[in-house]
C-alpha positions, 0 to 999 in steps of 0.5 A: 485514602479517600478513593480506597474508600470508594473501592478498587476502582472509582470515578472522578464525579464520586471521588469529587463528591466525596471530598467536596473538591471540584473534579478540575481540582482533583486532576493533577493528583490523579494525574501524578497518581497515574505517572508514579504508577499507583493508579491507572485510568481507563481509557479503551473507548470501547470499555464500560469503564471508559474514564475510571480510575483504579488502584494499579495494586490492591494491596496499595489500596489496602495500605491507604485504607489501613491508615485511615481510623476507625472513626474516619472509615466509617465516617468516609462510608456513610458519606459515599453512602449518602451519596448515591442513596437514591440512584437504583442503579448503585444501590448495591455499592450503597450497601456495601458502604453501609456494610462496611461502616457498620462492621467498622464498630457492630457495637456503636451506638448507631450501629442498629441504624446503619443495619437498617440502612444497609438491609432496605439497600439489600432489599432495593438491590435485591429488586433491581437485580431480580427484575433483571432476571439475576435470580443468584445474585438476588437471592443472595442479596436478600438472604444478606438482608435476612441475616442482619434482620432480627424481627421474626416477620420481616426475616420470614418475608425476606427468607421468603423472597429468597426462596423464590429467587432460588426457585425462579433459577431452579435451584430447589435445594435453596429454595426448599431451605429457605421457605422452610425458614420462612415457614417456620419464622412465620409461625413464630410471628403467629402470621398464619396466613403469611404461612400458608402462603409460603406453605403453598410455595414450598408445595410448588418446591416440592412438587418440581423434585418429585415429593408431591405427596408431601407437599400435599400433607403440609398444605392440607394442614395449612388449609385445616389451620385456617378453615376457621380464620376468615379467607384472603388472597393467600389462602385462596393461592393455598387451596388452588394449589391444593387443587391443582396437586390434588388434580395430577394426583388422581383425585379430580373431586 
């Protein structure tokens, strides 16, 4: 039970931490596990997964997860969480434990706490992922986030940072969806200047597929909103873009 917990596959060290039993303790259970049938261990030494356990069949996973109570899977996730919640090299693992122990009772009354734990994982997996160049998984990580963050500002930032995921792997329809999103949960944050930096985000979007003329309309009237505000970094980005759509447009003044 506490190994389909941790997934379908799983490792000695996570399963011994979980349990708080030592790995030497652990091994003649797995061992007589993996002689009945019900677990496999790897051990091609040529596989990444060299040493790891897996359930031979999912649906027997499933039976052991199943049995256990509501009370004790979220209780098995928040521990298999706490366990690697500084190890950027399994934050997405930690959201998904957040995940599932929140869909376990989304009524609780911790249930806001563990959504805010499983969003800055999102968050962390977003960045590690990205700065792989994985932009898919990246922005699907971040739109996860988006979704379970009801604050207007913080849902805009991170619609925003799908966005730019989505338009780093030339997917423009995505892109255009979600720094529409982002634009207009700004404005209702009243974060004008937020927005006119994803206005001029959107502008590049369109510009790519062609709607140049468009883009130039949004972001004019992005500049004209903040004309009377005082000026920062995203509205100097705004007006380089005007700038520079305002060049291949024919207006070179």
């Amino acid at each position: 039970q506490d190994a389909a917990v941790l997934g379908k596959t799983f490792a000695l060290d996570a399963l011994a931490k979980l349990t708080g039993r030592s790995p030497v303790d652990l091994e003649p259970s797995l061992a007589q596990l993996v002689r009945k049938e019900v677990l496999t261990l790897q051990s091609d030494p040529l596989s990444p997964e060299r040493g790891q356990y897996g359930f031979l069949q999912d649906l027997m996973r499933r039976v052991a997860y199943d049995m256990l109570s509501k009370h004790e899977r979220k209780a098995r996730h928040l521990a298999a969480a706490a366990l690697d919640e500084d190890d950027d090299e399994v934050v997405e693992v930690v959201a998904a434990h957040y995940l599932a122990a929140r869909d376990v009772d989304p009524e609780a009354d911790d249930a806001e706490e563990i959504t805010r734990h499983a969003v800055a994982a999102l968050v962390r997996a977003g960045e590690r992922v990205g700065a792989l160049a994985a932009s898919m998984e990246a922005q699907r990580y971040f739109e996860q986030a988006a979704e379970l963050t009801a604050e207007p500002f913080e849902r805009a930032r991170l619609f925003e940072r799908a966005g730019m995921m989505a338009r780093d792997g030339a997917r423009s329809a995505d892109a255009l969806a979600h720094f529409e999103r982002a634009v207009e949960l700004f404005g209702e944050a009243g974060a004008s200047h937020p927005r006119a930096r994803v206005s001029a985000r959107l502008g590049e979007v369109m510009w790519d597929t062609g709607r140049l003329r468009e883009a130039l309309e949004r972001m004019d009237a992005a500049l004209d909103l903040l004309s009377t505000e005082e000026p920062d970094a995203d509205v100097a980005e705004l007006a380089h873009q005007v700038g520079r759509f305002r060049f291949f447009a024919g207006d070179p003044d």
